[in-house]
C-alpha positions, -999 to 999 in steps of 0.1 A, spaced: -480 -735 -294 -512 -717 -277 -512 -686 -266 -520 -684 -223 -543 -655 -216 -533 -642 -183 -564 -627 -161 -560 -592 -157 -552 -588 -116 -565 -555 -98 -533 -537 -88 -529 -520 -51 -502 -499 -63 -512 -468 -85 -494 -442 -103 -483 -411 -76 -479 -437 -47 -450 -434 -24 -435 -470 -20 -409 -488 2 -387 -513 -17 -385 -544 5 -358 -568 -23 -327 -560 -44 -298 -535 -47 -319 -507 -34 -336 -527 -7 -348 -501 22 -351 -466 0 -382 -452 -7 -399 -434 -36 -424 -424 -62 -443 -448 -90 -436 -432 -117 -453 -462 -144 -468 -488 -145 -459 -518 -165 -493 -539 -161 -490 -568 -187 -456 -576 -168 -464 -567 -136 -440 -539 -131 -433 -505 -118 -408 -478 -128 -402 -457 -95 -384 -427 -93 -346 -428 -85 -346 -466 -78 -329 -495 -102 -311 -468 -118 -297 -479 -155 -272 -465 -175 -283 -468 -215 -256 -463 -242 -273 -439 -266 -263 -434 -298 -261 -401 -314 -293 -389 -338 -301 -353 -350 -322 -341 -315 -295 -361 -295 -256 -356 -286 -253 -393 -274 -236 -404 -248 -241 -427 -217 -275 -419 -196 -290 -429 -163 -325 -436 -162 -348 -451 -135 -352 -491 -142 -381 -512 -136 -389 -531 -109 -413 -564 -100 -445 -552 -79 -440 -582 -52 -410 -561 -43 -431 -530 -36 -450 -519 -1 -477 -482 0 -462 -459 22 -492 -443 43 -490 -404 40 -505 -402 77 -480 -429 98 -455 -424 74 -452 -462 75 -454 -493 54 -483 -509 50 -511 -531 36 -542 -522 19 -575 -530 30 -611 -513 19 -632 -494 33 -674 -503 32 -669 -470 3 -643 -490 -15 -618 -462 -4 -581 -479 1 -572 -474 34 -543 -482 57 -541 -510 78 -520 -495 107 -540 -464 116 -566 -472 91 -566 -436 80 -577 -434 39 -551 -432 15 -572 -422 -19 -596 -437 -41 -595 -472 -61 
């Protein structure tokens, strides 16, 4: 069996973005990336696809059931521009600045 590389892909999303979730259970809320999952093309935002993960008790830890923000696919995630308060694509500017495509003001560097 051979082994597929897979070309890394410039992401639009970056850490610190504020993002609308456009598919699944929390279709319509908006948050904060938290992470980024590159090889798998995901992203952990804060307070969406909350999990609960059955820990087991250690030393540092009492155990227990905890909650903890999930992951979620990227195709399922739209920038929020801080100016129109909005979703909305990404273009570039002639700087290579992303900006928004709505009221095309800049949203931060690539």
């Amino acid at each position: 069996m051979y082994r597929v590389k897979v070309k890394n892909k410039k992401l639009k999303i970056k850490k610190d973005d504020k993002v609308l979730i456009l598919a699944g259970k929390d279709k319509g809320k908006k948050g904060k990336v938290l992470r980024l999952l590159t090889k798998s093309n995901r992203a952990i935002v804060e307070g969406i696809n909350i999990v609960k993960k059955h820990q087991k008790p250690t030393r540092n830890f009492q155990g227990g059931i905890i909650e903890k923000p999930g992951s979620i696919d990227m195709s399922n995630l739209m920038v929020v521009c801080s100016k129109c308060n909005e979703p909305s694509r990404l273009g570039k500017d002639k700087e290579g600045l992303r900006i928004c495509k709505k009221c095309e003001a800049i949203i931060d560097k690539s």
